[in-house]
N, C-alpha and C positions, 0 to 999 in steps of 0.2 A: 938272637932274634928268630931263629928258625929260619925255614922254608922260604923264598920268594913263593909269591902266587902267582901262578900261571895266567897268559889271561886264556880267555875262553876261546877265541879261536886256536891256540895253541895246544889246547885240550883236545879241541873237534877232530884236528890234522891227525894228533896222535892217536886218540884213542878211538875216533867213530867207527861206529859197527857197519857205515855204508859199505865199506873194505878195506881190504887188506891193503897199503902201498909197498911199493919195491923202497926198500929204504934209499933216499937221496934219488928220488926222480923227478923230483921237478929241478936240483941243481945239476941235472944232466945237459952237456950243451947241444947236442943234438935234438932238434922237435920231432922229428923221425921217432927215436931209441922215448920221448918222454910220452908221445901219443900211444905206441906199442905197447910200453908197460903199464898206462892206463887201461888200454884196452883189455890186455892181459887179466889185470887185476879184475876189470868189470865183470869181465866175463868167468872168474873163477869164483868171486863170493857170492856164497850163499844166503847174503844177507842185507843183500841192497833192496830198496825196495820199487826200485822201478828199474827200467829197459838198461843193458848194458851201455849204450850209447851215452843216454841221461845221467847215469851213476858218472862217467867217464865226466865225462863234458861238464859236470856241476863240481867235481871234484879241483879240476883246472879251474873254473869260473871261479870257486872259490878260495883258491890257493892265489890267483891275482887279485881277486879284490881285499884280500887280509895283506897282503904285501904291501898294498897301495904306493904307495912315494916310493918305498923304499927299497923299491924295482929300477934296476938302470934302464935306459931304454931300449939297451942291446937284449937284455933280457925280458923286458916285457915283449919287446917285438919275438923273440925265440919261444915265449908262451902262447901267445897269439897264434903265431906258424902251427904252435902244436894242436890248436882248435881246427886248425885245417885241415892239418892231418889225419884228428880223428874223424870229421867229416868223411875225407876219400875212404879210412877204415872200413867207417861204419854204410858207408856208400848214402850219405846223407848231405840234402844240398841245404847250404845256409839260408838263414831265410831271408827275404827281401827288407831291404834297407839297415844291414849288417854286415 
């Protein structure tokens, strides 16, 4: 039968040009170690097309919301934390009513 098809976010994760990830960083347990190698990553591609913080932050947003259900709560609460993290990184305060 061939190939399964990928769906499309699984396509984005792998192949978008926003940047480069550290392989296995979002099933890292620490939010510490997965905000840092976001940051890392933002800050090294030369191909994102907005602020390192943004590329960072949208990257997690959308790696949780493709996950949806099938996130335990231990780990969506540890992706969460990592939104936090990037915040103090990026020295960026959330915005009201989030």
């Amino acid at each position: 039968m061939g190939k399964k098809k990928k769906k499309w976010s699984q396509d984005v994760t792998e192949n978008s040009d926003a940047m480069d990830l550290e392989n296995g960083v979002f099933k890292q347990k620490s939010a510490r170690k997965i905000a840092s190698s976001l940051k890392q990553s933002a800050e090294q591609s030369g191909r994102r097309k907005s602020s390192p913080f943004r590329s960072a932050m949208s990257m997690l947003t959308f790696y949780i919301n493709r996950a949806g259900s099938q996130l335990s709560k231990s780990r969506r609460d540890t992706l969460e934390d990592a939104k936090a993290e990037l915040r103090k990184d990026f020295d960026k305060q959330p915005k009201k009513g989030t």
